[in-house]
C-alpha positions as CSV (number, residue, x, y, z in Angstrom):
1,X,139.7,86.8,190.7
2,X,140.7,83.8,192.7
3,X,143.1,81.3,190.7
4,X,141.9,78.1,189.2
5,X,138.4,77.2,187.7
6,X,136.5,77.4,190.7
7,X,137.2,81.2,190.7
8,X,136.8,81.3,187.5
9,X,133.2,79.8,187.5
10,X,132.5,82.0,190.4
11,X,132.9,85.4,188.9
12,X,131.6,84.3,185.5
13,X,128.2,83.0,187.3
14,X,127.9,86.2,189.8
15,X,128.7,88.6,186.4
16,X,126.0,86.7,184.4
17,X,123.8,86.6,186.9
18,X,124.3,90.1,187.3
19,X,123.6,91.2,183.6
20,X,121.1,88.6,182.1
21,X,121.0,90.2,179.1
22,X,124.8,90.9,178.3
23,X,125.3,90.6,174.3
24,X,129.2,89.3,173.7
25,X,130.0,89.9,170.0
26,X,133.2,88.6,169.0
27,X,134.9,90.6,166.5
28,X,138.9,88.6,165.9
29,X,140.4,86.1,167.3
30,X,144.4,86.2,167.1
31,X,146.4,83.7,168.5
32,X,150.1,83.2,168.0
33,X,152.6,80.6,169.7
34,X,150.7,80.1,173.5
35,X,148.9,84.0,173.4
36,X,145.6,84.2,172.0
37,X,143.6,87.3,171.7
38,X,139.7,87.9,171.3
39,X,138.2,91.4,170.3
40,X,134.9,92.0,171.0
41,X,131.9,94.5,171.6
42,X,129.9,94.0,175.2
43,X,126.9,95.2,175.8
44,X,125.0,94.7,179.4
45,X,121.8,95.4,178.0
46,X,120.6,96.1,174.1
47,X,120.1,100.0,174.4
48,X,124.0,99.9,175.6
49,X,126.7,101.2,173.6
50,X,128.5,99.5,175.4
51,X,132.9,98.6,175.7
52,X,135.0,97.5,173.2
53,X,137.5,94.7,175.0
54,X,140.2,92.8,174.3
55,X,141.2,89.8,176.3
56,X,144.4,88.5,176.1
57,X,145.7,84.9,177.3
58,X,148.9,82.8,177.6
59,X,147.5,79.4,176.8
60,X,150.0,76.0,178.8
61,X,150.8,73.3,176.8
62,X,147.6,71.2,177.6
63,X,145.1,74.3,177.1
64,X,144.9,75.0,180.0
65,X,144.6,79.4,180.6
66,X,147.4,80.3,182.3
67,X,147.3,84.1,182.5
68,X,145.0,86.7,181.3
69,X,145.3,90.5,180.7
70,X,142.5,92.5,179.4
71,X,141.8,96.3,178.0
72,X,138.6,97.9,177.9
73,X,137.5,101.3,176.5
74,X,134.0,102.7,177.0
75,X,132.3,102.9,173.4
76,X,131.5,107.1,173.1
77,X,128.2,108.2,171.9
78,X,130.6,110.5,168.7
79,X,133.9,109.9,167.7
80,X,136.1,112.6,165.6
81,X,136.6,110.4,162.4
82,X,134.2,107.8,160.3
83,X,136.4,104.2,161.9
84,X,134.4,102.3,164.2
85,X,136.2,100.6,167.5
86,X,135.4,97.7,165.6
């Protein structure tokens, strides 16, 4: 993604208009000094299991994002124990 809020606004209005029907549910919010972290369940569709993500960004002084890392992990149809990803 290109830098700045024209990128930004870009890929965020290519995705969505890619996936009309994406479901974001937000499960925490952390933030601490300028990092703030959201965990949350997407779905591109609501038959999808979907990913479980977390986005992670270095906030500057005046709000503005300066960086951003993410993780995301596929949600699997079983799991080995009874503890959700969320």
């Amino acid at each position: 993604m290109p830098n700045g809020s024209a990128g930004l606004r870009e890929q965020f209005t290519n995705f969505f208009q890619q996936f009309p029907n994406l479901i974001v549910e937000r499960k925490r919010v952390i933030a601490e000094g300028d990092l703030v972290a959201i965990h949350a369940h997407y779905r591109l569709s609501p038959e999808d299991r979907g990913q479980a993500v977390v986005d992670i960004f270095r906030v500057g002084k005046h709000g503005k994002i300066l960086e951003h890392w993410d993780s995301v992990q596929d949600v699997p149809e079983t799991t080995l124990n009874e503890s959700t990803m969320f």
